[in-house]
C-alpha positions in Angstrom: 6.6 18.2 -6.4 9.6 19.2 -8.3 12.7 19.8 -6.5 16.1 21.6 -7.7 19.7 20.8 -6.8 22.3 22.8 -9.3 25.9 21.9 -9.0 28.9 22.3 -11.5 26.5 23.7 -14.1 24.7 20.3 -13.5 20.6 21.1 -12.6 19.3 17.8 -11.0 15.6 18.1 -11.0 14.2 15.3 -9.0 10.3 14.3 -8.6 8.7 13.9 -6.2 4.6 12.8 -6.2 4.3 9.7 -3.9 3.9 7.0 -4.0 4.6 6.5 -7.3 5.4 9.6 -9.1 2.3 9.3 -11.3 2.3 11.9 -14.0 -1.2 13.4 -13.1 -1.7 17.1 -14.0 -0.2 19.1 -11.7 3.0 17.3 -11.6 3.7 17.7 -15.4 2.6 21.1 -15.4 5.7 21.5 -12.5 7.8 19.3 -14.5 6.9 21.5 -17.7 7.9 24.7 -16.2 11.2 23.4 -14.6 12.4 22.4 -17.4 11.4 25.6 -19.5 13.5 27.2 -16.8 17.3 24.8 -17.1 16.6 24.8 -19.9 17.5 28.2 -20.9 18.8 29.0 -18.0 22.9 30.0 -19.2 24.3 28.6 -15.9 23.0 25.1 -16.2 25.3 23.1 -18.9 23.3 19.9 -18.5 20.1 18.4 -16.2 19.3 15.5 -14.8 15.9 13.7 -14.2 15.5 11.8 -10.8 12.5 10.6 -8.6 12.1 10.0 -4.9 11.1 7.1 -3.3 11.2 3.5 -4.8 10.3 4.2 -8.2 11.3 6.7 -11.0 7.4 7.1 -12.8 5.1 4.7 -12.2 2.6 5.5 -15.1 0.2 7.9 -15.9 -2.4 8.8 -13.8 -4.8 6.6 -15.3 -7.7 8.0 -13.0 -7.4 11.2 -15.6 -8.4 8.9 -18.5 -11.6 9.6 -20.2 -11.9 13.2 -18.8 -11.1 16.3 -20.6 -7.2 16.2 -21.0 -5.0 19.2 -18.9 -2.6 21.0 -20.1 0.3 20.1 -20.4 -0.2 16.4 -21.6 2.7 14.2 -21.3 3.3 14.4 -25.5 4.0 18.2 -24.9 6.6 17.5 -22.4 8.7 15.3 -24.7 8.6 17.2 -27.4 10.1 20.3 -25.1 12.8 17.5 -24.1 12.9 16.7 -27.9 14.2 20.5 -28.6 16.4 20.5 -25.6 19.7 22.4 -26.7 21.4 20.6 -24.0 21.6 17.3 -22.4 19.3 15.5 -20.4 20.2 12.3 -18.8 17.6 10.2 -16.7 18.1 8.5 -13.2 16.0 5.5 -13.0 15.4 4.6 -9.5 12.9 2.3 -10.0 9.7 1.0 -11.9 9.9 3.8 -14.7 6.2 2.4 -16.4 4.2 3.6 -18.9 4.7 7.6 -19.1 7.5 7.2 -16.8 9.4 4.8 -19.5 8.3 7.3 -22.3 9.6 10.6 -20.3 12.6 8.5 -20.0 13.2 7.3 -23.6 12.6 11.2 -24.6 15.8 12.3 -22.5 19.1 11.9 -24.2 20.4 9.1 -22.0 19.3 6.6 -19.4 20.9 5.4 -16.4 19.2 2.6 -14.0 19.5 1.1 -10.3 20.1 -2.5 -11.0 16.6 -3.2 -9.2 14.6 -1.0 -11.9 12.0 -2.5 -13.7 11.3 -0.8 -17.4 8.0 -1.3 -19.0 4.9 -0.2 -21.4 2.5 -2.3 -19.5 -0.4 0.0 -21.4 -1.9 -3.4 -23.3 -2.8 -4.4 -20.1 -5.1 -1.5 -19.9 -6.7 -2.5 -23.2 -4.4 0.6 -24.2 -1.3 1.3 -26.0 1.4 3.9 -25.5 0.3 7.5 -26.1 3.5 9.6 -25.3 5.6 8.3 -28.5 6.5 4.9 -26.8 5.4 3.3 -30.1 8.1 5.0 -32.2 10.7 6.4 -29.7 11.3 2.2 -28.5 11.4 0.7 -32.2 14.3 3.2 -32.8 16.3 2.8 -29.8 16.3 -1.1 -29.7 14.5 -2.2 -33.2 10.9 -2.5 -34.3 10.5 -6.5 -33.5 12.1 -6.5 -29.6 9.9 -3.4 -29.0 6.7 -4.4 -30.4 7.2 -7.9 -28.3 7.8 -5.7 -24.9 4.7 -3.6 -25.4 1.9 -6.8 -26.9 3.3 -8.0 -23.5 3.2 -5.2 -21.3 6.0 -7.0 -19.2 8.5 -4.8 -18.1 12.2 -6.0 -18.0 15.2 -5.7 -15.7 17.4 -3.3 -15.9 20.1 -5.4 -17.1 17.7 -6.5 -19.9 16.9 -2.9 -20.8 20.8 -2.5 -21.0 20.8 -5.4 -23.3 18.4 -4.5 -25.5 20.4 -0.9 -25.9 17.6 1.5 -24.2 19.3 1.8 -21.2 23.2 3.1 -21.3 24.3 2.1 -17.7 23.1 -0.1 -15.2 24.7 1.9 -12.4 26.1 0.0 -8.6 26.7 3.1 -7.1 25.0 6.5 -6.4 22.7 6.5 -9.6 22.5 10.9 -9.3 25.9 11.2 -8.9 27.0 8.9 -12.2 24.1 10.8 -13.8 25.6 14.2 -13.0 28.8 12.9 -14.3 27.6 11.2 -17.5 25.8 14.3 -18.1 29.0 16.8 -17.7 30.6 14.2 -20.5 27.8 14.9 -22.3 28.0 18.3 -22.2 31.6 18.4 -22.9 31.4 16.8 -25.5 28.8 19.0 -27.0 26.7 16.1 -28.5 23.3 15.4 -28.1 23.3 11.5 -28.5 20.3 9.7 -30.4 20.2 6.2 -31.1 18.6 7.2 -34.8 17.9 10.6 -35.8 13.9 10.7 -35.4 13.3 11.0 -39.0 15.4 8.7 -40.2 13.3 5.8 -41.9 13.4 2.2 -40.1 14.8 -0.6 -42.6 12.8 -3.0 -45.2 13.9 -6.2 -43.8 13.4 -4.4 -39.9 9.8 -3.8 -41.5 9.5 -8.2 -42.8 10.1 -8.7 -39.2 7.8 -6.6 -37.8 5.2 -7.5 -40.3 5.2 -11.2 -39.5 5.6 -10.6 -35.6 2.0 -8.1 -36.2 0.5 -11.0 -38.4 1.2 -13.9 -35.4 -0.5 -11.1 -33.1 -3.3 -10.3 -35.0 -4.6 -14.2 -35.4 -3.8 -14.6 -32.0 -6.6 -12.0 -30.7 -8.1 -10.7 -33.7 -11.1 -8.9 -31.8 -8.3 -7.2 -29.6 -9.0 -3.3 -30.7 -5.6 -2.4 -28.8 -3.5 -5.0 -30.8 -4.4 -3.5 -33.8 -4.2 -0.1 -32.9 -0.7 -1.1 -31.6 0.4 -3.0 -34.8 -0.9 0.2 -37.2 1.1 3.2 -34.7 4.6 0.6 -34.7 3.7 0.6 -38.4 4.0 4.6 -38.6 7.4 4.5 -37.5 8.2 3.0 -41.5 5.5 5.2 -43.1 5.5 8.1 -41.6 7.9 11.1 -40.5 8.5 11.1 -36.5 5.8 13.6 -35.4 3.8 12.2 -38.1 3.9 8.9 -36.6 3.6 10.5 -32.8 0.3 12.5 -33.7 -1.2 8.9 -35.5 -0.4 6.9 -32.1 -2.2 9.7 -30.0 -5.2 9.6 -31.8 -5.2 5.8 -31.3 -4.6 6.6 -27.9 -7.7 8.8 -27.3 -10.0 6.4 -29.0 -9.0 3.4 -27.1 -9.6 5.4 -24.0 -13.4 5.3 -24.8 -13.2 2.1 -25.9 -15.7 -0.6 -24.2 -12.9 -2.9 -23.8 -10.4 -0.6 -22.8 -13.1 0.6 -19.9 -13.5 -2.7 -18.9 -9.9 -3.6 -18.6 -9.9 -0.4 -16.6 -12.4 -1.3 -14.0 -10.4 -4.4 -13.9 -7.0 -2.4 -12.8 -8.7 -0.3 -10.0 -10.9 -3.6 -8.8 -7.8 -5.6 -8.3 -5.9 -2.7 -6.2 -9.8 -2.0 -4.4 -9.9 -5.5 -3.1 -6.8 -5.0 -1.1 -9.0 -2.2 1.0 -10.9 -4.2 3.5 -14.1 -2.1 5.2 -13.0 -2.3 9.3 -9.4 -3.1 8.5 -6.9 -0.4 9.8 -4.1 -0.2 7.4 -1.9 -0.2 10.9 -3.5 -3.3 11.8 -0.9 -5.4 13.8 0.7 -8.4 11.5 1.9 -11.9 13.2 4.9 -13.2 12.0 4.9 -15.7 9.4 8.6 -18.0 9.4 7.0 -21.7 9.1 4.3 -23.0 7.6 1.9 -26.6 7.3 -0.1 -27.9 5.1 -2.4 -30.7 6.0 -2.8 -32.9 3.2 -0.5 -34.3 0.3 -3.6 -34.3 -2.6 -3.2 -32.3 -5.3 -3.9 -28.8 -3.7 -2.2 -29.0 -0.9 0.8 -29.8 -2.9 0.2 -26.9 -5.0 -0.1 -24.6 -1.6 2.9 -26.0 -0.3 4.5 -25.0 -3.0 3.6 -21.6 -3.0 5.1 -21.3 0.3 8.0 -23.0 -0.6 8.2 -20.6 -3.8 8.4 -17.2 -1.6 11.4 -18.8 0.6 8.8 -20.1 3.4 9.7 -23.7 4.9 6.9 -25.8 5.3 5.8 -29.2 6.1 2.9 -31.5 4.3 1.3 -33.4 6.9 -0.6 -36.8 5.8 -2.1 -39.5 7.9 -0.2 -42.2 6.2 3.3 -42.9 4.4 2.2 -44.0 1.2 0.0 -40.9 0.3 2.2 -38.4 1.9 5.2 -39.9 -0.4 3.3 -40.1 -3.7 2.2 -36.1 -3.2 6.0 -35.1 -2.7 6.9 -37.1 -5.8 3.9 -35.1 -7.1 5.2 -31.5 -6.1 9.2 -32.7 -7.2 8.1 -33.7 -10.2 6.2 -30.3 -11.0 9.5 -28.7 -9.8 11.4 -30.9 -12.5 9.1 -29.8 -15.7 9.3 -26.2 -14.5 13.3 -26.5 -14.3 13.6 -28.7 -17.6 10.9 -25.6 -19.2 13.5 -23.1 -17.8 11.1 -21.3 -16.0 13.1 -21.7 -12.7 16.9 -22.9 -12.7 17.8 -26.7 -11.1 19.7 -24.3 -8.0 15.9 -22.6 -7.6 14.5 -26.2 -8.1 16.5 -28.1 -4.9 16.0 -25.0 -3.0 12.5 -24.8 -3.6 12.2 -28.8 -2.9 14.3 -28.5 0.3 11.9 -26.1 1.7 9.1 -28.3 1.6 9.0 -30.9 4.3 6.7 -34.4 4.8 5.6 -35.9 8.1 2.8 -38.3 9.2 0.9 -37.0 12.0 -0.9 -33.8 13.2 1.8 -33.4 15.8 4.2 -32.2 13.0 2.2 -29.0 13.4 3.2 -27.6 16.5 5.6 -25.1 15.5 3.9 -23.8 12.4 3.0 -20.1 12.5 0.0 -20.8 10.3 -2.0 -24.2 9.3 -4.0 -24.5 6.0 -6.0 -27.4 6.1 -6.2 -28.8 2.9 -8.3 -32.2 3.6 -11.5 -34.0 2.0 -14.4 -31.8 1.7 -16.6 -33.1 4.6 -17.5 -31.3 7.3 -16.5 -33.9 10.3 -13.4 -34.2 8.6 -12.6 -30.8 8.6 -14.1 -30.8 12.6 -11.8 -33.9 13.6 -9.0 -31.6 12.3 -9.7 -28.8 13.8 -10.1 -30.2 16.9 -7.2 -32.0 17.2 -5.4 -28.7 15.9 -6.6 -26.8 18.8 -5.0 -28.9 20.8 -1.7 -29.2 18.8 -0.9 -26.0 17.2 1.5 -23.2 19.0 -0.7 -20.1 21.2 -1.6 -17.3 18.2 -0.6 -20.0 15.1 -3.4 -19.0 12.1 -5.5 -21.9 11.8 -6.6 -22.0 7.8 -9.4 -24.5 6.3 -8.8 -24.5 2.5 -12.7 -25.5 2.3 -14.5 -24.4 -0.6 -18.3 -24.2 0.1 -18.1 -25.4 4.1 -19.1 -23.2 6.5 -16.1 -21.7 8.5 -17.7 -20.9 11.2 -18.9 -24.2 12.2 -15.2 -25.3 11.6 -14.4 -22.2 14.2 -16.6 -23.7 16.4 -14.7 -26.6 17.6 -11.7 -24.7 18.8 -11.0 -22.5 21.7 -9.2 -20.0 20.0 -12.1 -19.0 16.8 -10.0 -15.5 16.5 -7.5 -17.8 14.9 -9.5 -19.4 12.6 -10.4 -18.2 9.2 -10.6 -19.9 5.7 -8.1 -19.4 2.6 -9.2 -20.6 -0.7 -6.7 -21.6 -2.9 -8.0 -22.5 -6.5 -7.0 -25.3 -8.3 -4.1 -25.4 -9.2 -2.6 -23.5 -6.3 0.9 -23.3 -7.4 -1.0 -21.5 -11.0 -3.6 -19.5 -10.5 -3.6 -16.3 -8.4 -6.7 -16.1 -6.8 -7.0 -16.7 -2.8 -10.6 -16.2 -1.1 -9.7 -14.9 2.4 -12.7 -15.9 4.5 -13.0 -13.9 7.6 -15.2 -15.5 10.3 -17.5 -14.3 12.5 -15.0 -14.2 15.4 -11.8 -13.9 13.5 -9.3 -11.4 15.1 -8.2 -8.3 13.0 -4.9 -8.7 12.9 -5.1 -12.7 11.7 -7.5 -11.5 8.5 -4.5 -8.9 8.4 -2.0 -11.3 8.2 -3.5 -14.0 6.1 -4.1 -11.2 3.3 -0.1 -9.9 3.7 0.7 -13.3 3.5 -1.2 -14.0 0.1 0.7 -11.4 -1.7 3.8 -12.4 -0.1 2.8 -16.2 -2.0 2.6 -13.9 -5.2 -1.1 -14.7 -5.0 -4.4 -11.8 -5.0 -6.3 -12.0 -1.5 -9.8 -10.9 -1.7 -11.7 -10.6 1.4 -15.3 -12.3 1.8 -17.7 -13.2 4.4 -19.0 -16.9 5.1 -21.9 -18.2 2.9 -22.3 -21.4 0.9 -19.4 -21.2 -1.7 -18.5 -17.6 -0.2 -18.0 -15.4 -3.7 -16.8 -17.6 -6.5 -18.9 -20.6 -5.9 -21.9 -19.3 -4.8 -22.2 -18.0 -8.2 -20.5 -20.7 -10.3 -23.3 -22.5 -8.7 -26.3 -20.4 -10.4 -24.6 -20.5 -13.7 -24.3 -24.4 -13.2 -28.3 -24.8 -12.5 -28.9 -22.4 -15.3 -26.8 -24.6 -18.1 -28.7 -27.7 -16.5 -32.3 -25.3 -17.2 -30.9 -24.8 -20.7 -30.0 -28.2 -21.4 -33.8 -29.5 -20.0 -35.0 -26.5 -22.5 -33.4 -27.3 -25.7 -29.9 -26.4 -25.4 -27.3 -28.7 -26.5 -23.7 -28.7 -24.9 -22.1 -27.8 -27.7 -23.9 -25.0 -28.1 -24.0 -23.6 -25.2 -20.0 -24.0 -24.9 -19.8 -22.0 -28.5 -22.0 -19.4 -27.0 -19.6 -18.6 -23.7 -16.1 -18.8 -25.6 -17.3 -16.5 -28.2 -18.4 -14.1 -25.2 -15.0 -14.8 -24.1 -14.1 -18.0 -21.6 -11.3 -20.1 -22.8 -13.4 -23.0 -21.9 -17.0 -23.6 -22.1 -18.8 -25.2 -18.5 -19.4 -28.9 -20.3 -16.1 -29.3 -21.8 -14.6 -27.7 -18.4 -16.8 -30.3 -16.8 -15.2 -33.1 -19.0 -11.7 -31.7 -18.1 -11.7 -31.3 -14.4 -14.6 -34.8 -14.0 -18.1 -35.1 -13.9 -17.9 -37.2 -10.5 -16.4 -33.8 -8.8 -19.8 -31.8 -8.9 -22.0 -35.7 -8.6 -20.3 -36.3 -5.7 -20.7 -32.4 -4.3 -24.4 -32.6 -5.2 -24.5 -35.6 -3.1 -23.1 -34.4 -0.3 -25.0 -30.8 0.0 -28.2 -31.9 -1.4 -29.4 -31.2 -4.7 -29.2 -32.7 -8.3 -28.1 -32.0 -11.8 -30.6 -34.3 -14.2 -28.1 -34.2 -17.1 -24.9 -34.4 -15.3 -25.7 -36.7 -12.5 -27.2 -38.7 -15.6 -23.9 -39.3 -17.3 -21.8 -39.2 -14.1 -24.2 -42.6 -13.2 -23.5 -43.8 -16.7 -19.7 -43.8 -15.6 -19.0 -41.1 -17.5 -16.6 -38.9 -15.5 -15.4 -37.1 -18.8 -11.7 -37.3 -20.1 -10.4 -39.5 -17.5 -12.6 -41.9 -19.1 -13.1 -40.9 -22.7 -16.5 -40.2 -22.4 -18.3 -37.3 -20.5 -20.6 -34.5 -22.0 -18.1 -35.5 -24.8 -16.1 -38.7 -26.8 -12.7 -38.5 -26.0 -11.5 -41.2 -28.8 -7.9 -42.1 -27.8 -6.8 -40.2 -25.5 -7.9 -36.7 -27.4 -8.0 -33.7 -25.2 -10.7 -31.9 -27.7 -14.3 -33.8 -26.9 -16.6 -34.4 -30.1 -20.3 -34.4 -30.1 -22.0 -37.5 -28.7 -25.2 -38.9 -30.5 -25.7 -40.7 -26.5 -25.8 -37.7 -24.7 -27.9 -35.6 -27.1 -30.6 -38.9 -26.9 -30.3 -39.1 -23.0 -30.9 -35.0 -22.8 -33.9 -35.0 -25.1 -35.0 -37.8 -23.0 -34.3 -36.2 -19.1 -36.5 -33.2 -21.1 -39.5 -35.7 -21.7 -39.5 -37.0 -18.6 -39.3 -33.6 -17.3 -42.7 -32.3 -19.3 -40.6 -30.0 -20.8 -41.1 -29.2 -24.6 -37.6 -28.3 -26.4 -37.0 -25.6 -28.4 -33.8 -24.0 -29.9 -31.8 -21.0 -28.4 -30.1 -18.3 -30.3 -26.3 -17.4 -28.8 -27.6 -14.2 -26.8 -30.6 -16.0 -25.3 -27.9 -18.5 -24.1 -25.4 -15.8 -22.4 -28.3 -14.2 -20.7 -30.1 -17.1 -19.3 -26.5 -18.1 -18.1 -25.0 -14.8 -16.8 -28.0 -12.9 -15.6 -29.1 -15.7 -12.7 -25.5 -14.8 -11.8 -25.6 -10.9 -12.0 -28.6 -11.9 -9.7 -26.3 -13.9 -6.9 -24.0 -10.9 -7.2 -26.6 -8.5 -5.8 -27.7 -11.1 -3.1 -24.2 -10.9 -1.8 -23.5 -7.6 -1.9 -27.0 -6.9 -0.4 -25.5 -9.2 2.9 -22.5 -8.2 2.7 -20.2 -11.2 1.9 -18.2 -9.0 -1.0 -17.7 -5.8 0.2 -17.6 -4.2 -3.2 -18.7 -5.4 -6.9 -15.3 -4.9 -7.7 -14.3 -7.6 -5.8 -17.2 -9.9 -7.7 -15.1 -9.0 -10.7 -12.1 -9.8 -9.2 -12.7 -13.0 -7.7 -14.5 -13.6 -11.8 -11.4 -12.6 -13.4 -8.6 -14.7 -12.0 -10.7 -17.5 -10.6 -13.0 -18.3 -13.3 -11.5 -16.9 -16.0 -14.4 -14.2 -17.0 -13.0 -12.3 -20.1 -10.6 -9.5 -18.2 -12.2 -7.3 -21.5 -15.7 -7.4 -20.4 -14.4 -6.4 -17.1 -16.4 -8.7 -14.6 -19.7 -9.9 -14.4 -20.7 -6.6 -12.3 -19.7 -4.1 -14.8 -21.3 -6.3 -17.8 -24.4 -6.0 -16.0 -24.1 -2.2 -15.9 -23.4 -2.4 -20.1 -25.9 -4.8 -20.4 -28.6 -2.3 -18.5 -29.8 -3.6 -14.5 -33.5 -2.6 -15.9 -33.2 -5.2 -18.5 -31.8 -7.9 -16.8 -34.3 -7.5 -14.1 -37.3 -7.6 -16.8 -35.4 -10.5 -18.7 -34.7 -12.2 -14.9 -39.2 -11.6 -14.4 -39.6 -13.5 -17.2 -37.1 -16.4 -16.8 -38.6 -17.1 -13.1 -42.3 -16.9 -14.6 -41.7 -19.1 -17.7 -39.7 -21.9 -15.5 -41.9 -21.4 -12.0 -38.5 -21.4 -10.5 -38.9 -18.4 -7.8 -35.0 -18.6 -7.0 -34.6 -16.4 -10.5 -36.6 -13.5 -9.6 -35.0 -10.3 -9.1 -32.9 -10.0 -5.9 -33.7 -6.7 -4.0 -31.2 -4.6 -4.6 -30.8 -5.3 -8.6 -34.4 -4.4 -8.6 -33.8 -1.7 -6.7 -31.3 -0.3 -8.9 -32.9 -1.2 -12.3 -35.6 1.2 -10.5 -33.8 3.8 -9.8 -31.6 4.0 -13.3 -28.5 2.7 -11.3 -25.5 0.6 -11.6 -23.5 -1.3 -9.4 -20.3 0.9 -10.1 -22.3 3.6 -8.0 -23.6 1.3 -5.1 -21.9 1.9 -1.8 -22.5 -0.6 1.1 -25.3 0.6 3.3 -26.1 3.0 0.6 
């Protein structure tokens, strides 16, 4: 794990734990004891710190967290680098995240490959730093640039790092060799360099800075426990003596660790990296090559898809049926491309490259030489089947054959072709070009090595590819759909919008379902309903009134003037009370937890059914698909592991009830949750074919 190379009284001790050179326990205790040994070894006038492979430290190993620590923890290995009597200059590689930055910042001097990445991405983990990155960083480059790098949890380039004065060199050459050499000039000038002596206090108008940077953070997310911790161990670095200040941020450390939050965020981490795991999928699975891409459809998402592909250097071309629709969508995508270069988000070089990528055509013929299809047409099944059919026909011998469908049944599409091994579903969420989530829908006959492809080629689109099986609504909707029948149950009940919209954001949404209703249009779901059976008293109500929501000022909501924030509406509360009478149903009011468990539970519920068949393969991947489609609080960790704070045994009791007070059978306890409320289990322990 820890290799030596001495040369010229230079000791290069170089890491090696792949893939990422995590710092788990037996790789600092090696570390440890190396440098115990150059350290006073008379022979060696300086060392150097380098890591194999593509990075320098990844991070810790965050699978250690919440178990009893091993010694030597990471703090212990700094301060020995702290008391080194003799240089030590670090080679970063690569990503040096986390523990990897902090073993960095403790050596005397830094040089970087100009690919490196340099982070503290620990808030991300509902963490902070816990190896003195909270006072080691505000010294090196000032309190205000390094609290804003770790409440972000970004990492920066090396060039930036450089910039900012944490990193001496960016270095074009042989990284170990300049490191040998800048550590022999380190040696012979018999200096140990320090940005500021460790003890040496941080400045009063440093500290006004800081202060009203912490304050602007602490409104922002004032329930965040890892803000705050983060805002009072920066704070240490004024008040307190350096290993003062370093003991405070470890103890703020250990209690995040067993914070709920912090757990939650956790789950969140290893869910996300789980997903990529797909049961029956070979890692050596063959891959087809992606080099050209189309789109069918010029609407709004397959705009946004096309520009995903035309964002990771992928020509495609957006195929509509006519020149009037196909040209409004491509003034549509250029003119997204134009806010995003006048934001400076992307320059106006990246902007015409980008936009010269992305090609229009009328016709299904303009397919032919694409390597992959996404259909992105009106969600009706014999318009997906016309499609498909004539795709068959058209497209190249092993091209992917997508459907962007979001509740249609895949295989059916399949069906129509003679080549179902190609077909599968991706869907994108709305907008495409924005949010990260892709549903990869593998069919009953789709070939290994296309569901292979089609998930390399989401994270090649910068996107996260989760793996589900065909069902109504696969993952994401299936479930949006309980939640959406038991807001309509609470409305008939009692519940009024507003209320029930307090109730989610304060559990955590940014939106609440009525006002996200308003937003994206009432005539959406009226129209969906419509089409797959089904009906929505309330909403189908207003959506009959003509009220569609912000596109026409009125909705669950007023939207006077234009306004993007809806106000209560006397109309709607009338027309709900009356739907209720009609109903035979006698109101009553609801208290904020009564609301979130009538709403989340049905869904816990749906989650178990699709384990229990097998359309998510994990309840990680429930969380997932929650997290960065929906946008379920990444804090509470997914509506899986909620269920396992929240107790299965209760929500199956609280689910018993619901189903006998509404006689609606659909809410009684799928099989396996009440399996697992019998048992004293959780989901985070249930295995498929357990």
């Amino acid at each position: 794990m820890i290799k030596r190379d001495d040369h010229g009284g230079i000791a290069v001790l170089t890491l090696s734990n792949p893939p990422v050179n995590a710092l788990g326990a037996e790789l600092r205790a090696r570390l440890d004891a190396a440098l115990a040994e150059v350290l006073v070894d008379e022979s060696v006038r300086a060392v150097v710190l380098a890591a194999e492979g593509k990075l320098f430290v990844g991070g810790a190993d965050i699978s250690e967290f919440g178990k009893p620590p091993q010694s030597p923890i990471l703090p212990d290995i700094l301060a020995r680098l702290d008391a080194a009597p003799k240089p030590v200059v670090a080679a970063i590689n690569g990503a040096a995240l986390g523990g990897g930055l902090e073993l960095a910042l403790a050596c005397h001097a830094r040089l970087a490959a100009p690919g490196a990445k340099l982070g503290l991405p620990e808030i991300k983990l509902g963490l902070i730093p816990g190896a003195g990155g909270t006072q080691r960083l505000p010294r090196l480059i000032g309190p205000v640039p390094a609290f804003v790098m770790m409440l972000t949890g970004e990492p920066v380039s090396a060039g930036r790092a450089a910039e900012l004065g944490f990193v001496d060199k960016v270095e074009l050459g042989d990284l170990v060799e300049a490191a040998r050499v800048h550590a022999r000039e380190l040696a012979d000038a018999s200096r140990l360099p320090r940005a500021r002596d460790r003890d040496e206090p941080l400045t009063e108008s440093a500290r006004e800075a800081f202060e009203a940077k912490a304050s602007e953070a602490l409104k922002r997310d004032p329930n965040a426990t890892n803000v705050a911790a983060l805002v009072r161990a920066v704070r240490g670095a004024f008040e307190k003596p350096f290993d003062a200040a370093v003991a405070a941020e470890r103890e703020e450390f250990r209690a995040l660790v067993d914070d709920p939050r912090s757990k939650a965020l956790r789950h969140a981490f290893f869910a996300e990296r789980e997903a990529a795991k797909v049961p029956g999928l070979p890692k050596d699975t063959p891959r087809r090559e992606i080099a050209r891409a189309a789109v069918i459809g010029a609407g709004t998402m397959g705009g946004g898809i096309a520009m995903c592909f035309a964002n990771a250097g992928i020509p495609v071309t957006v195929i509509e049926t006519e020149q009037g629709a196909l040209g409004q969508g491509l003034d549509r995508v250029r003119g997204l491309y134009a806010g995003s270069a006048k934001r400076g988000s992307i320059t106006e070089t990246e902007r015409d490259a980008r936009i010269n990528r992305i090609t229009g055509a009328v016709g299904l013929a303009h397919a032919a030489e694409a390597d992959i299809v996404i259909e992105a047409a009106f969600e009706e099944m014999g318009v997906k089947r016309t499609i498909f059919t004539e795709l068959d026909r058209i497209a190249k011998p092993g091209a992917i054959l997508a459907t962007n469908t979001s509740y249609l049944d895949v295989n059916a599409i399949a069906a129509v072709t003679s080549r179902p091994q190609d077909v599968l579903g991706m869907h994108f969420f709305s907008p495409a070009n924005v949010m990260r989530l892709v549903e990869v829908v593998r069919a009953e006959k789709t070939a290994p090595d296309a569901l292979a492809t089609a998930l390399d080629l989401g994270r090649r689109l910068n996107k996260l590819p989760v793996a589900v099986g065909v069902c109504f609504g696969f993952v994401g909707n299936r479930i949006l759909e309980k939640r959406s029948k038991a807001g309509e149950r609470l409305l008939l009940e009692g519940a009024l919008p507003h209320e029930i919209d307090a109730a989610v954001t304060e559990f955590g949404f940014r939106m609440g379902p009525y006002a996200m209703s308003d937003l994206a249009g009432l005539d959406i779901g009226w129209r969906s309903r419509k089409d797959f059976g089904g009906r929505a008293p309330v909403a189908d109500s207003l959506a009959e009134m003509g009220r569609y929501g912000q596109k026409t000022g009125r909705g669950f909501y007023l939207y006077p003037e234009g306004a993007r924030t809806g106000t209560r509406d006397p109309e709607v509360e009338t027309l709900i009370e009356r739907v209720s009478a009609e109903h035979g149903i006698t109101r009553r009011r609801f208290t904020t937890d009564e609301i979130i468990a009538r709403l989340m539970y049905p869904m816990v519920n749906e989650g178990a059914r699709i384990l229990d068949e097998g359309i998510a393969a994990r309840p990680g991947d429930i969380d997932t698909i929650w997290i960065n489609g929906y946008n379920w609080p990444a804090w509470r960790g997914g509506p899986m592991h909620w269920a396992d704070g929240v107790g299965l045994d209760r929500i199956a009791a609280d689910l018993s009830r619901f189903a006998d007070e509404s006689g609606d059978d659909s809410l009684e306890p799928a099989p396996l949750l009440k399996r697992l409320a019998a048992e004293g289990g959780r989901f985070a322990d249930w295995k498929a074919h357990a």
